[in-house]
TORTORTI-222756 format. One record per residue (C-alpha): residue number from 1; residue in one letter; x, y, z. Coordinates in nm, 3 decimals. Example, Ala and Ser with C-alpha at 12.3 -4.5 7.8 and 13.67 -1.06 7.14 Angstrom:
BEGIN
- 1_a_1.230_-0.450_0.780
- 2_s_1.367_-0.106_0.714
//
This chain:
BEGIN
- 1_x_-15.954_-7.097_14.845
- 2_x_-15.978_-7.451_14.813
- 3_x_-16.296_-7.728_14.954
- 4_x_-16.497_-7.866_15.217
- 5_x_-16.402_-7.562_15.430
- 6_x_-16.516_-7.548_15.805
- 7_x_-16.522_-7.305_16.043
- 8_x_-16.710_-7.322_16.356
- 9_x_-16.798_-7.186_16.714
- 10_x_-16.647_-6.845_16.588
- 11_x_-16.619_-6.487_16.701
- 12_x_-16.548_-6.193_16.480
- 13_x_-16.464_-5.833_16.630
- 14_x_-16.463_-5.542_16.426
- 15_x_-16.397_-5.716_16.107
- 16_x_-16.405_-5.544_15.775
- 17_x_-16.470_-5.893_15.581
- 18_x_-16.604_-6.160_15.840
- 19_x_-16.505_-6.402_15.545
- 20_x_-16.530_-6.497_15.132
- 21_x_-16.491_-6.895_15.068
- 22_x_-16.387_-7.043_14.716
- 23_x_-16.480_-7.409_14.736
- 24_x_-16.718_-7.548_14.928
- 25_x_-16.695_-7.375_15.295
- 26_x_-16.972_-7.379_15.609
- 27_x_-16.947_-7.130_15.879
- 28_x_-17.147_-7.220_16.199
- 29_x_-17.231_-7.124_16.537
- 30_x_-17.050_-6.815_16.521
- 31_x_-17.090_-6.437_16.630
- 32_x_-16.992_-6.122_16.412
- 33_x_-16.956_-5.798_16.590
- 34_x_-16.868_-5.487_16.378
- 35_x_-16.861_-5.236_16.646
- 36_x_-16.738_-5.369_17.003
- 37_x_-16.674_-5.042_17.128
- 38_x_-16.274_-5.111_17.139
- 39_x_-16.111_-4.767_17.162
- 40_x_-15.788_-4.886_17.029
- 41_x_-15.927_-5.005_16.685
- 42_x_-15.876_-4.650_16.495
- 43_x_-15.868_-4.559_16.124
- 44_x_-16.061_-4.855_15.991
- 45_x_-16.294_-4.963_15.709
- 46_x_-16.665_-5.002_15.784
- 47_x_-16.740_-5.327_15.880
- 48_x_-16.857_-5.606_15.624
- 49_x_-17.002_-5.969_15.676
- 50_x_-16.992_-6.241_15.487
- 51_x_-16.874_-6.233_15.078
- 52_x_-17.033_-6.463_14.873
- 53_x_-16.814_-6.551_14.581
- 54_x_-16.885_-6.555_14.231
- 55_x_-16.805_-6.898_14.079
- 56_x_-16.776_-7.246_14.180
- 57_x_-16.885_-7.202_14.581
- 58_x_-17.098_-7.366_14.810
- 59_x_-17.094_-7.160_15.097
- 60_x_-17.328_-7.226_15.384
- 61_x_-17.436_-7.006_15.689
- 62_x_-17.581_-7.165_16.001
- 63_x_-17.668_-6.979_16.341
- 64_x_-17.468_-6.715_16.280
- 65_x_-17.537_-6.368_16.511
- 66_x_-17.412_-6.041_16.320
- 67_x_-17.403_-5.785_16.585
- 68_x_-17.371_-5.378_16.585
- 69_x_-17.392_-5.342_16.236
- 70_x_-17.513_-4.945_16.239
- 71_x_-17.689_-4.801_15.933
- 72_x_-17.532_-4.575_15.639
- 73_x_-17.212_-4.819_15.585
- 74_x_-17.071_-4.919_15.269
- 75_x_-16.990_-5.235_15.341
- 76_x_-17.309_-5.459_15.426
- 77_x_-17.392_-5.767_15.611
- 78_x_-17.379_-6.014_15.282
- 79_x_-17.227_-5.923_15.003
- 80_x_-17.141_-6.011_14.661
- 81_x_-16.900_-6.043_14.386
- 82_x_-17.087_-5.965_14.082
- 83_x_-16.773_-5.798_13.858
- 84_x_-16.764_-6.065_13.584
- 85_x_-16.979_-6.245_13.346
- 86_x_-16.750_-6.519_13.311
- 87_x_-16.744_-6.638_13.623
- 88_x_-17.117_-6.674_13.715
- 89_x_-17.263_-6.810_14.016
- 90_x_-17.347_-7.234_13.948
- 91_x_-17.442_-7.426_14.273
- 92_x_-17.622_-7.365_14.575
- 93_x_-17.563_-7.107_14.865
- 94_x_-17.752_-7.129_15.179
- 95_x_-17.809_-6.953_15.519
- 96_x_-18.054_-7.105_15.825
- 97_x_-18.062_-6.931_16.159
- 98_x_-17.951_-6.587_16.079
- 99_x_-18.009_-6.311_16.415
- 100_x_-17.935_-5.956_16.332
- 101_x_-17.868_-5.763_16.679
- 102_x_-18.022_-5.508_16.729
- 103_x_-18.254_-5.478_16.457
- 104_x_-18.079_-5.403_16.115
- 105_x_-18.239_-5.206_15.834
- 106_x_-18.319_-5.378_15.538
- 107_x_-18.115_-5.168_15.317
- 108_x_-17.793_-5.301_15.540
- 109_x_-17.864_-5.666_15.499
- 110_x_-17.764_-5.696_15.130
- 111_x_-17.507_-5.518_14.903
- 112_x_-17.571_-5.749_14.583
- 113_x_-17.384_-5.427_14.339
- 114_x_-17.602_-5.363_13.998
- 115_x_-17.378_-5.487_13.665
- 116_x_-17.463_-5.604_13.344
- 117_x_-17.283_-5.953_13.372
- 118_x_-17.415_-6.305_13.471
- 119_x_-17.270_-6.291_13.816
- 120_x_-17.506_-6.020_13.927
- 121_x_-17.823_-6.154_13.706
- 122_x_-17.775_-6.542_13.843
- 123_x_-17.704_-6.449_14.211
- 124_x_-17.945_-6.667_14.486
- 125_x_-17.904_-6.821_14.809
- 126_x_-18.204_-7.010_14.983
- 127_x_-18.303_-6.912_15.318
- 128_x_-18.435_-7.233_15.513
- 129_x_-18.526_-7.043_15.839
- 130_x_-18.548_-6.658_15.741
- 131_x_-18.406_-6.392_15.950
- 132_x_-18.751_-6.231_15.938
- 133_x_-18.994_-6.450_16.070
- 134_x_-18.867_-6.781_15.950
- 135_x_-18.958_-6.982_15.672
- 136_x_-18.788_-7.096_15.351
- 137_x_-18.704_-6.827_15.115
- 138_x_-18.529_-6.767_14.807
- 139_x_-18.319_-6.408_14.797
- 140_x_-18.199_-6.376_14.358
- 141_x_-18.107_-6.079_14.216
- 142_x_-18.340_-5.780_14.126
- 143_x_-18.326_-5.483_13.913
- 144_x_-18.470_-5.162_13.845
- 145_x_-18.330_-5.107_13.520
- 146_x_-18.416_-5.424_13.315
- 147_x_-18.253_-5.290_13.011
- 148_x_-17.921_-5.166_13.109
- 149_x_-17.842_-5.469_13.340
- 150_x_-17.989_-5.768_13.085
- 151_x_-18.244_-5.920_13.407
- 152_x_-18.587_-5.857_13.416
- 153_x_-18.777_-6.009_13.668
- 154_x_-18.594_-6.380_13.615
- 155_x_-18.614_-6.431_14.003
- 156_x_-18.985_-6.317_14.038
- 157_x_-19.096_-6.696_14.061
- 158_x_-19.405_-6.648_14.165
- 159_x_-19.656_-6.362_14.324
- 160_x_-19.557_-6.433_14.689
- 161_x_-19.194_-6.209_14.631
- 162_x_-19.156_-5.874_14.754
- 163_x_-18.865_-5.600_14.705
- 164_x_-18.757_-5.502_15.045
- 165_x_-18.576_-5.228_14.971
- 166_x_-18.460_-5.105_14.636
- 167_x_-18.044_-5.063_14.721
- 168_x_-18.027_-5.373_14.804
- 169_x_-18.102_-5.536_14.468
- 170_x_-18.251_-5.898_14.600
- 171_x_-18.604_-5.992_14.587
- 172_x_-18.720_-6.234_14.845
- 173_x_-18.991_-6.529_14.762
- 174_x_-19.141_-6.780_14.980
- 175_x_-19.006_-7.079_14.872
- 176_x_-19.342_-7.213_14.888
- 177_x_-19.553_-7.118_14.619
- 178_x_-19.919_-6.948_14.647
- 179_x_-20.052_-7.260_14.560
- 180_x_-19.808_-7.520_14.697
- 181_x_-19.552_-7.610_14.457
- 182_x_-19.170_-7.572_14.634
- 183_x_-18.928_-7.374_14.414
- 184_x_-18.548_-7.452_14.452
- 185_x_-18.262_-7.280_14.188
- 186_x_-18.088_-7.469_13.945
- 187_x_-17.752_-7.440_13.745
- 188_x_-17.694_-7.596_13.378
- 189_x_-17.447_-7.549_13.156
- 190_x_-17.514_-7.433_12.782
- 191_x_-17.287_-7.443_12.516
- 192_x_-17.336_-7.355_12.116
- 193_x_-17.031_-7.420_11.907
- 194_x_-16.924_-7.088_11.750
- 195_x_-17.202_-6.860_12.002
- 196_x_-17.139_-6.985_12.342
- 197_x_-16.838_-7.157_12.499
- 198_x_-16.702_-7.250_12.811
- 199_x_-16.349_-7.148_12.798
- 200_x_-16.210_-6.847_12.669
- 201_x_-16.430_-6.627_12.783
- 202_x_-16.317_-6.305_12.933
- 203_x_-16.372_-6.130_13.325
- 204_x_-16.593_-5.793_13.108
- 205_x_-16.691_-5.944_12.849
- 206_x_-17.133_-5.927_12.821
- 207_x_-17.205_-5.983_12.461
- 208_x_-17.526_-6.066_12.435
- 209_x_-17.659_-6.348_12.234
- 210_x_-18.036_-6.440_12.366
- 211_x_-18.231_-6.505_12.650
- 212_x_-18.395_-6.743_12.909
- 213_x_-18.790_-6.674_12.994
- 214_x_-18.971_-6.808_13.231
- 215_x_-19.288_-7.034_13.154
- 216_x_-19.486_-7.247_13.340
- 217_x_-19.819_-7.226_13.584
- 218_x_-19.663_-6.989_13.804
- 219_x_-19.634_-6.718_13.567
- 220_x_-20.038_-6.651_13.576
- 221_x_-19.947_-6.380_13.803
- 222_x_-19.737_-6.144_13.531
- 223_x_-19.985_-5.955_13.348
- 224_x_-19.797_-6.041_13.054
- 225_x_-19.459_-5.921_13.166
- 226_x_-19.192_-6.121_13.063
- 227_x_-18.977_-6.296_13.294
- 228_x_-18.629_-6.268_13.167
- 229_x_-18.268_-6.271_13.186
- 230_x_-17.970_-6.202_12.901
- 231_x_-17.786_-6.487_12.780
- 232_x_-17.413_-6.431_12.688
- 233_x_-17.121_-6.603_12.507
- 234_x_-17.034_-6.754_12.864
- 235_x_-17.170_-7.029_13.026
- 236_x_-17.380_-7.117_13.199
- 237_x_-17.767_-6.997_13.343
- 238_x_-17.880_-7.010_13.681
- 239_x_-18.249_-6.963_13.794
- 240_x_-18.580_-7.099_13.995
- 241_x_-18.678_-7.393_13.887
- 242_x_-19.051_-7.581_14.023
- 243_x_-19.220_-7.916_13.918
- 244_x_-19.404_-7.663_13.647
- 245_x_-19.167_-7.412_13.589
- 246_x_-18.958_-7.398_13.276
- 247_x_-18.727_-7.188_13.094
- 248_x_-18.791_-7.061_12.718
- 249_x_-18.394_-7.016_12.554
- 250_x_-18.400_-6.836_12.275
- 251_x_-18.131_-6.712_12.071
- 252_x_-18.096_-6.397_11.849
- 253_x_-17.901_-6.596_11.514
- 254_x_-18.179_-6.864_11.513
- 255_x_-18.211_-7.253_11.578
- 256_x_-17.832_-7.389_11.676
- 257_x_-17.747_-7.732_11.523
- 258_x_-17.633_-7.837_11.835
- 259_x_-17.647_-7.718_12.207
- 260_x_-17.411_-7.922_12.490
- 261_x_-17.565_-7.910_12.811
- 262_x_-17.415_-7.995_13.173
- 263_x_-17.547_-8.042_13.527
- 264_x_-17.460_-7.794_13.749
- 265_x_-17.696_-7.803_14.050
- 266_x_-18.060_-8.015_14.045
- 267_x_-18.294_-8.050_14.277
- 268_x_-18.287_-8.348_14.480
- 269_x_-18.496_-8.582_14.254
- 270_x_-18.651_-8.309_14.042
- 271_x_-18.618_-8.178_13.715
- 272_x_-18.564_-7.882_13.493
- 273_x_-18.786_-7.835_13.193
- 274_x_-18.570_-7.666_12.925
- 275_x_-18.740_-7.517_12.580
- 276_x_-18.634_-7.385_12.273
- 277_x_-18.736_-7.316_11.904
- 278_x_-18.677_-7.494_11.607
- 279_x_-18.827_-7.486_11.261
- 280_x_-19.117_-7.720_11.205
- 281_x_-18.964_-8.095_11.038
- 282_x_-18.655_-8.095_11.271
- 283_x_-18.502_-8.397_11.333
- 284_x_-18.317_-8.471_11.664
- 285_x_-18.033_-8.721_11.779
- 286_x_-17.978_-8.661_12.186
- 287_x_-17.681_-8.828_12.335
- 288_x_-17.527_-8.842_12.692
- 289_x_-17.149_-8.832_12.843
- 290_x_-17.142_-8.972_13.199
- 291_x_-16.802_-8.903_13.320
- 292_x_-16.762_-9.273_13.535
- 293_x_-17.001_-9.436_13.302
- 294_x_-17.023_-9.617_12.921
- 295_x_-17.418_-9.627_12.951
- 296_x_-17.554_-9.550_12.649
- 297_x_-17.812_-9.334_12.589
- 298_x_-18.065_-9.245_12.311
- 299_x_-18.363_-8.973_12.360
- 300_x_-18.734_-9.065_12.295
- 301_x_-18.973_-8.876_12.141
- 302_x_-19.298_-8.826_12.308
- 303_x_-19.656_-8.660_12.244
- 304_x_-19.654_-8.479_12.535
- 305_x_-19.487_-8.235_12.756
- 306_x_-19.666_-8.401_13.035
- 307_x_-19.529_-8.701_12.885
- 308_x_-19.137_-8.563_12.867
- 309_x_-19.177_-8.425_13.263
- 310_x_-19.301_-8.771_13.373
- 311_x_-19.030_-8.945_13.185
- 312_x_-18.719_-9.077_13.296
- 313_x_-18.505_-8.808_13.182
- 314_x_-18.462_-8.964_12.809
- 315_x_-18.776_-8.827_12.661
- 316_x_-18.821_-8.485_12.479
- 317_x_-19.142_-8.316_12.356
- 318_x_-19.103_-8.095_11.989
- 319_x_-19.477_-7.969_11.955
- 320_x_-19.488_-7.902_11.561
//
């Protein structure tokens, strides 16, 4: 635990954990070997690679070689924490140069574990030269059974994402929309006074309170199936985000007076277009807390979503 971890020009022999960072942490230029052949290493685990934590981490992969990882383990090559709904994954993870020696099954690259809490539904790393062919990709959580784990489909960004293998539960997309657009994932804090708060919350604790839907031009490629994921008392949401992708938050007591929101993780100079009912004749008063600043700030109404998106981050759209 702690930040700004670094460890590189690494080797790793029979390992059951090659490593699990809590801060920010880069491993580099490193080799993983679960099976050297050493006669002397006797009643051990299967191996495991890399952990990625559930809260607060950046952890970054670069030209790493995981070697003699054999088939039907327990333990895979990445891994994840995905035990509470607290603690939910906020801020980027990323891998480039991944090798796999010799050729590793699908079904042994990823062990992302099915649970219904927000570190299993908001799990992603981005892929900026893919193990399989390179290319940018983004890897987010998938699942079979929509209902009993509170995610359907919220990582399906756009019809250029494909399921692998079902044990896994990831679904990889091109980073690179059909049509152009670059996708990225973003993290923002939500909080509703009395509904959804940032402390307290507990490790098992998945009430559900709403949802966050996907909108945008992308989504001309569901056949009408929602793209969804539960939205608890905890906070936080993290998803895809695109120059016209958006997410629809709804929640299941109505229109909150007030929602607090936070920055998390952004594009580099992009934006996140957040939506949200209220009744028609609401009146809005949109304020901002810089942390190192006294600017102040008032939000401008505009005729337009186009208009809001274009904006300088002050503007907001209510179509009545």
């Amino acid at each position: 635990w702690g930040s700004r971890m670094e460890v590189e020009q690494f080797e790793m022999h029979d390992t059951e954990l090659m490593g699990q960072a809590f801060g920010e942490g880069w491993f580099g230029k490193g080799v993983v070997n679960g099976f050297s052949g050493n006669t002397h290493v006797t009643g051990r685990n299967p191996p495991g690679g890399f952990e990625w934590y559930d809260t607060h981490t950046q952890a970054l992969l670069t030209d790493v070689t995981f070697r003699n990882f054999p088939s039907g383990q327990t333990s895979k090559i990445f891994q994840t924490l995905t035990h509470a709904d607290e603690f939910k994954p906020q801020v980027i993870n990323g891998l480039s140069g991944i090798v796999l020696e010799p050729t590793v099954a699908e079904s042994e690259v990823f062990g992302n574990r099915r649970r219904p809490t927000g570190a299993f539904r908001y799990f992603s790393v981005v892929d900026r030269n893919h193990w399989q062919g390179g290319g940018e990709v983004i890897i987010g959580s998938f699942s079979a059974l929509p209902s009993e784990d509170g995610l359907g489909d919220w990582w399906v960004m756009h019809e250029n994402c494909e399921v692998r293998d079902p044990v896994q539960n990831v679904i990889f997309c091109d980073r690179q929309g059909p049509g152009g657009e670059m996708f990225d994932a973003a993290h923002i804090g939500i909080e509703i006074p009395g509904l959804i708060s940032g402390t307290g919350g507990e490790s098992w604790r998945d009430d559900v309170v709403g949802r966050t839907t996907l909108f945008g031009d992308s989504m001309s490629v569901s056949q009408g199936k929602e793209r969804w994921a539960s939205l608890t008392r905890n906070r936080g949401v993290t998803g895809p985000v695109s120059e016209h992708l958006g997410w629809f938050l709804t929640v299941d007591n109505g229109a909150p007076k007030r929602i607090d929101l936070s920055i998390g993780q952004l594009p580099r100079n992009g934006h996140l277009i957040l939506a949200t009912p209220f009744p028609k004749g609401t009146t809005f008063t949109l304020t901002r807390s810089l942390r190192w600043s006294d600017e102040n700030f008032s939000g401008v109404k505009v005729n337009s979503l186009q208009a809001a998106v274009d904006g300088s981050g002050a503007e907001y759209f209510f179509d009545e």
